[in-house]
N, C-alpha and C positions, 0 to 999 in steps of 0.2 A: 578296035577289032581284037586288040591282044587281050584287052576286058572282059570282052563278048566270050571269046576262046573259051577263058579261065571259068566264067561261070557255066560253060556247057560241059567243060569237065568235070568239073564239083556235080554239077544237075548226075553225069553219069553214075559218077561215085556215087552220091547218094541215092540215086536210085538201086544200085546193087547191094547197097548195106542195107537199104528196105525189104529188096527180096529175097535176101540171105547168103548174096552170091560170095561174098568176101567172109571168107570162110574165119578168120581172125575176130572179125566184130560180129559175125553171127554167133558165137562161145561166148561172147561176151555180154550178148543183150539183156542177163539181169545184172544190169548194171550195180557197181556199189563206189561206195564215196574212198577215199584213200585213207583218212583219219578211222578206219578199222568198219565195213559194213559187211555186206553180204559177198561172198567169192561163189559163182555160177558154178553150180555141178558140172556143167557140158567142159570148163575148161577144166579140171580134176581129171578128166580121164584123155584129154587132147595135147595137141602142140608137142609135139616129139621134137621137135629143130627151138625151142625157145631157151634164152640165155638170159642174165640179170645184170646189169652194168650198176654201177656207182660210181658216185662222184663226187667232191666238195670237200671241206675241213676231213685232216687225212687222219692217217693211223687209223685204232681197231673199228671205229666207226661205216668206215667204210667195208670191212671185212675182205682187202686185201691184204694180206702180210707181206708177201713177195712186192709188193706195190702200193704202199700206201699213200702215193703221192694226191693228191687232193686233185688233179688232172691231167690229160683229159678224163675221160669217163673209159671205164677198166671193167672186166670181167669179174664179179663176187667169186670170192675163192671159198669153199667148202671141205670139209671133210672125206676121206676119198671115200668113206663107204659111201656118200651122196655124190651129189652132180649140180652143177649149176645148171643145168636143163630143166631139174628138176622143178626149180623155183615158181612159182606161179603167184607170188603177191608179195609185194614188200611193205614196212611200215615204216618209218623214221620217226625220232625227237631226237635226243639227246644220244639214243640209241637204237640200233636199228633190230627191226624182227622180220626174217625170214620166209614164209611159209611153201613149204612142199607137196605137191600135186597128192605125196603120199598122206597129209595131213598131221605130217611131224612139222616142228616149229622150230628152225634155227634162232638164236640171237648171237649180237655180237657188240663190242663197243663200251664203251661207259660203264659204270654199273655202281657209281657213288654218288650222292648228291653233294658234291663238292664247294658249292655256291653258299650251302643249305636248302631247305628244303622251305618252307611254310616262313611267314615272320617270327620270329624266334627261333626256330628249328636249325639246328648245328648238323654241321656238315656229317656223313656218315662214310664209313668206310665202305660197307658193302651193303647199300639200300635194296638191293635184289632186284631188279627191274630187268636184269638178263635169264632169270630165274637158277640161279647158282647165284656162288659166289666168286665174288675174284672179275677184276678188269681182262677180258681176253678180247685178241688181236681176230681171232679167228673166229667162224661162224660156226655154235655148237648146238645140241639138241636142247630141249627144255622136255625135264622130265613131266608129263602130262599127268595127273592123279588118274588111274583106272585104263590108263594107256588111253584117253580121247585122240579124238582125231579133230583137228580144228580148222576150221574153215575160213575164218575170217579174223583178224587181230590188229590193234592201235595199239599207237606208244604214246604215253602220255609221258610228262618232262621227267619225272623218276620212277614209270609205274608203266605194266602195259598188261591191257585186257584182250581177250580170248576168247574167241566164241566155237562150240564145238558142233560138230554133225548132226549130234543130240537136243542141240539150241541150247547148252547149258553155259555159261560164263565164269570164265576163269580169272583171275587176278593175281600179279606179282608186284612186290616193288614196295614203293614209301608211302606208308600208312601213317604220314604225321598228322592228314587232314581227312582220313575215313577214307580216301579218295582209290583203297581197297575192297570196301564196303564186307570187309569182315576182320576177325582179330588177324592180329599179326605176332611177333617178337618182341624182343626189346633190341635193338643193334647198338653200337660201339663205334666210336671215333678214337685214334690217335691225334687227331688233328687239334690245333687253339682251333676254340669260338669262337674267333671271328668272324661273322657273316658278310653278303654284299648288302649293295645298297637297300633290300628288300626291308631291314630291319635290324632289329638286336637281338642277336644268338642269345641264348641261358643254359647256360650249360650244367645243368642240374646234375638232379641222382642218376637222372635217364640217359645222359651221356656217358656215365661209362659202365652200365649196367650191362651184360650180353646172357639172357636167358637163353637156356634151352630152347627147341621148336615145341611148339603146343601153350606155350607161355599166352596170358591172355592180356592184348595190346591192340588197344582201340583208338589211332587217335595217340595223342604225344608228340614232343619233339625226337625221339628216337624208334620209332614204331617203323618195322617194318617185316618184309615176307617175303626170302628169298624162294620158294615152294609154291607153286602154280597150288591153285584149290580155288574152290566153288564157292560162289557167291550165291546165297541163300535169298529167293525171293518168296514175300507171302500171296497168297493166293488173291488176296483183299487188294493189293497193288492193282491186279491188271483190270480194265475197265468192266469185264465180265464178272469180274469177284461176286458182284450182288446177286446174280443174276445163276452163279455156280453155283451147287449144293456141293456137300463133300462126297463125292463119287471119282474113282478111278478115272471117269470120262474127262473131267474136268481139268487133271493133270496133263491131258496131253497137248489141252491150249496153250500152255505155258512157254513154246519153245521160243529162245530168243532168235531173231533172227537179223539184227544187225546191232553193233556193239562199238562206242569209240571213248577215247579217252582224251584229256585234256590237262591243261597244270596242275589241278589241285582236285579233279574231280572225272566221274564216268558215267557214262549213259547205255543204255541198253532199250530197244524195240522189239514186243514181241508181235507175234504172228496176227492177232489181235486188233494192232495199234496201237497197241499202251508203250506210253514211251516213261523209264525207270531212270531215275539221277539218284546219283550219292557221290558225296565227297563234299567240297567248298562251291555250292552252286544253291543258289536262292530261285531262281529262275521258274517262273512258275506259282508260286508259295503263295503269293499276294493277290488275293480274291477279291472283289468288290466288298467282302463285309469286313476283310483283315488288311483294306490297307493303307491304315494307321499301323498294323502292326510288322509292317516290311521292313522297316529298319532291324526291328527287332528280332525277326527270322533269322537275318543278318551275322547279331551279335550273335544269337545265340549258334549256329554254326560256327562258329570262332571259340568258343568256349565252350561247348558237349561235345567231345567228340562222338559220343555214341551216339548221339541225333545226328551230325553231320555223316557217320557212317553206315545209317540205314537208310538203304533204298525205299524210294518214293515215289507217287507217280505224280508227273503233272500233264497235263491236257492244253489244247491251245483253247483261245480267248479272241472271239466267240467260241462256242464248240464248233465244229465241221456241220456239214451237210451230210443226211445220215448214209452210210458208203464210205466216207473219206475218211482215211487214217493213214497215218505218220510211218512211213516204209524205212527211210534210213536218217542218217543222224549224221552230224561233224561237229566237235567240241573244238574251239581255240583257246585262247586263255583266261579272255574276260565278255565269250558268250557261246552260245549255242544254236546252230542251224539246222532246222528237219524238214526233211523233203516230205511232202504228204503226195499221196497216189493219183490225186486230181492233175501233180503237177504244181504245187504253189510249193512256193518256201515261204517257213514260218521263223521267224528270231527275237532271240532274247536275254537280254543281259543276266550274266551265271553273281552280277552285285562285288565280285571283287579284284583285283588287281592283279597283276602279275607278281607281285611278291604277297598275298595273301593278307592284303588287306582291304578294307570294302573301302569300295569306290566313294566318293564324294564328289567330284568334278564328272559335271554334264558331260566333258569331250570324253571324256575315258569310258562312262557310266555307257555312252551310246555309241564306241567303237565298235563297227561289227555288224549293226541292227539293220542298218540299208533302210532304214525308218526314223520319223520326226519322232520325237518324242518329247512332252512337258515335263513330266516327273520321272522320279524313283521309279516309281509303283507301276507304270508303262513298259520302261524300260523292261521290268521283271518278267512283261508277262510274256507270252509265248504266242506273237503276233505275226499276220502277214506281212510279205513284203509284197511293196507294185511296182509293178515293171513296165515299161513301154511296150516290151513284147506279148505279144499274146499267145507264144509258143508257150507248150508246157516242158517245166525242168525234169531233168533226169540224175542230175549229178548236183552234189553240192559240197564242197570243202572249206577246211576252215586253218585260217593261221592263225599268228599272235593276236592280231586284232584288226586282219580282215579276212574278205569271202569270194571265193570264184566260184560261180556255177556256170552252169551250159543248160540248153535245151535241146528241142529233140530235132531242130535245124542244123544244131552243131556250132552255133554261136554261144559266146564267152561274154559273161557281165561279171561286173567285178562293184564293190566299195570295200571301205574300211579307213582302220588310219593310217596305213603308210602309201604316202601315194607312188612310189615307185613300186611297190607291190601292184598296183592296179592293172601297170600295164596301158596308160591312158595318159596321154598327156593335158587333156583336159575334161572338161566336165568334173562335178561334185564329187566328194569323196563319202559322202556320206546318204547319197541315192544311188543306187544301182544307173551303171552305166554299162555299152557293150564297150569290150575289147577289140578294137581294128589293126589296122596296120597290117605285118605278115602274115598276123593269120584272118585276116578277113573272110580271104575267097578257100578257106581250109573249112572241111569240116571236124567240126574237130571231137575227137573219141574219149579224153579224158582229161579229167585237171586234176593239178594237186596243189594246195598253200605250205609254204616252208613259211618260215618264223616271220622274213620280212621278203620273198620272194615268191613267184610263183611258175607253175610248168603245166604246158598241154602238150597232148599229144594230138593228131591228126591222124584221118583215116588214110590218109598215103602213106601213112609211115613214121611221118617227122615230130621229131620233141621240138619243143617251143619255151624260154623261158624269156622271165625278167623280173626286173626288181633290183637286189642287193646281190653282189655277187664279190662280197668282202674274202671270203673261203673257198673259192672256185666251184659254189652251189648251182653256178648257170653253167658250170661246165667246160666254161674258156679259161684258159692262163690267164688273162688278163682280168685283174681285180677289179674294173673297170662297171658299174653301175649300169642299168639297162633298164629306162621308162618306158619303153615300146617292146614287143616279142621281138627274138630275134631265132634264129635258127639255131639249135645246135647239130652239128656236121660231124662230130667224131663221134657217133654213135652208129657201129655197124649191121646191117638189119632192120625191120621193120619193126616200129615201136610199136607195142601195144598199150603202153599202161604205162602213166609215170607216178614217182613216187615222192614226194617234200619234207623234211623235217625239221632240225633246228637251223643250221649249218651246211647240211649235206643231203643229198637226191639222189634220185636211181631212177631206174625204170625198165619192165619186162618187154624184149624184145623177139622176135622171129626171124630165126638165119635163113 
């Protein structure tokens, strides 16, 4: 009976989210993925009672300074001329970004590649990825080139892209792997060369060279760009190119409209379909007549940078059915997830590691893909996934090296390789399976992948995580591991939207 109960409430609810009655998820139905996609006009000018919590590994990351305890989950503290009302999307990695209803851009957190950056690549002082310089505690603006306004933005692990009102794409941060997709500086380390386990730092001429801005820096172990600026796309990119003549009309196809970032590399969708990569991502490349030549795509991305830093297009494999095109996007570290309009997700290995090196081992090669795969050259391409359900997807997110999507029922599938990230105590890690347990009889409104953890939100209200919870990224004091959802409770208001990143999470709420 108490079963019966539960699913005739859910049946309510989502019948009033279908007819628009829940006025929260009616602002939100163009939906966009967390890892940086589209932000809904209708919420830009809505939600006067909305607040931004955070939580997990502390200090400036979280962007409480009065507070930077790692939990419970706290109120983002901002600048007084803003408001934490303001807030209407968050991003995470290593560092967190902001954005405000007004389409000014906070960041706050990190802003060094400490670790290093790429394999060889020595640690930098100020990689720029907050766009200034300087590690701050606090949440500050990012000066926009031409004052844009931006609508939608991801953090990638030392780098975060930008998408504007105009569809235009912006980039800051560590340009050792292109993964800026235009020139950068030269930056500067005080620090030894020492790198982690990624590889062998070189601490060249490039480490302690620190040009002026405008300096031209493509690519390098010290390349980077604390200055938000435009990433240049050619017309021949988008799948219309052929089909354009050069006419004013032409340009106005171009706008991008969903945008995300990943470790070593960025992606961009425009209006179109055309889905654009640059940085360390092979994904795509490897054609039925080039691929003998996949490895080699490979190396040579590791060695040009100016090929690894010009944007490119690639297409899924078969083509679509004509109509169907690729709406929004999630990068993780060693692949790429896009939703196409039908409803299907397509995946594919980006060919290298987390410390920027190519892949060679099947289990790593095929983290991610929620697909068998024989070869390399599969892996690459930009393939469906199949699923038991025959609901179509709406959301899709991506971690270190797994994937949470939902459908339009409001059910959770999960693969990848950590399986307490899944959320599943059983079934494969490497075929999409659903997410049960708490949130079963939930429908649930959004997901987001943190590094080795994940979070949904539900249309009553409630945040939901699991996985790793080493840094208080689920939320609880208790450091304490979670393979099943579990509720988080010290989040006050109604959740609209959660957010995942390296260490640490948030999510936009309604008082």
């Amino acid at each position: 009976m108490k079963k019966l109960l539960a699913i005739i409430v859910r049946a309510i609810l989502l019948c009033n989210y279908v007819q628009g009655d829940y006025v929260s998820q009616k602002d939100l139905q163009r939906e966009h993925i967390e890892s940086g996609s589209r932000v809904t006009e209708n919420l830009l000018g809505s939600h006067g009672r909305l607040r931004a919590y955070t939580w997990g590994i502390g200090g400036a990351r979280v962007a409480r300074p009065s507070n930077p305890s790692a939990t419970p989950p706290n109120i983002v503290e901002v600048p007084s001329k803003f408001s934490s009302r303001d807030i209407i999307h968050l991003s995470f990695s290593g560092h967190s970004a902001f954005l405000l209803r007004s389409g000014e851009l906070l960041t706050a957190g990190r802003n060094d590649s400490a670790g290093g950056g790429g394999r060889g690549s020595p640690p930098i002082d100020d990689s720029g990825q907050l766009g200034r310089d300087g590690d701050i505690n606090s949440a500050l603006p990012v000066t926009m080139p031409d004052n844009a306004k931006v609508i939608a933005t991801s953090c990638g692990r030392y780098h975060t892209v930008a998408l504007t009102s105009t569809g235009e794409v912006l980039t800051f941060g560590l340009n050792d792997r292109g993964q800026l997709g235009r020139s950068g500086i030269r930056g500067s380390t005080s620090r030894s060369c020492g790198c982690d386990s990624g590889g062998n730092c070189n601490c060249s001429d490039d480490s302690t060279s620190n040009s002026k801005p405008g300096s031209e820096c493509i690519g390098g172990s010290t390349c980077r760009s604390g200055i938000a600026a435009k990433v240049l796309f050619d017309r021949k990119l988008l799948s219309f190119g052929e089909k354009c003549k050069a006419t004013a009309e032409c340009q106005f196809n171009t706008r991008a409209v969903a945008v995300a970032a990943g470790r070593y590399s960025s992606a961009a969708v425009f209006e179109d379909g055309s889905l654009v990569v640059w940085g360390l991502i092979a994904c795509g490349t490897a054609s039925e007549n080039e691929v003998s030549q996949a490895s080699d795509i490979r190396s040579r991305l590791l060695s040009d940078p100016n090929f690894a830093a010009s944007p490119r297009n690639i297409g899924l494999d078969p083509p679509p059915k004509e109509g169907i095109k690729i709406v929004d996007i999630a990068l993780g570290y060693v692949h790429l997830v896009a939703l196409a309009s039908d409803g299907s997700v397509y995946t594919c290995a980006t060919g290298f590691d987390g410390y920027a090196g190519i892949v060679k081992h099947k289990t790593e090669l095929t983290s991610g893909l929620g697909r068998k795969t024989n070869s390399t050259e599969e892996a690459l391409k930009l393939r469906e996934v199949s699923f038991y359900s025959t609901n179509k997807f709406i959301e899709v997110s991506a971690g270190r090296c797994h994937v949470i999507v939902r459908n339009e029922k409001g059910e959770v599938y999960s693969w990848g390789c950590s399986r307490k990230a899944l959320g599943r105590s059983s079934g494969g890690q490497e075929e999409p399976s659903r997410v049960k347990g708490a949130i079963e009889e939930e429908y649930i409104s959004s997901v987001a992948s943190g590094e080795y953890f994940s979070l949904v939100s539900s249309l009553t209200g409630k945040a939901y995580g699991w996985g790793s919870s080493s840094n208080g990224q689920l939320g609880q004091i208790s450091s304490r591991d979670e393979e099943t959802p579990f509720l988080i409770d010290d989040i006050k208001g109604k959740v609209i939207r959660v957010s995942a990143g390296y260490q640490h999470a948030g999510a936009i709420v309604e008082i």
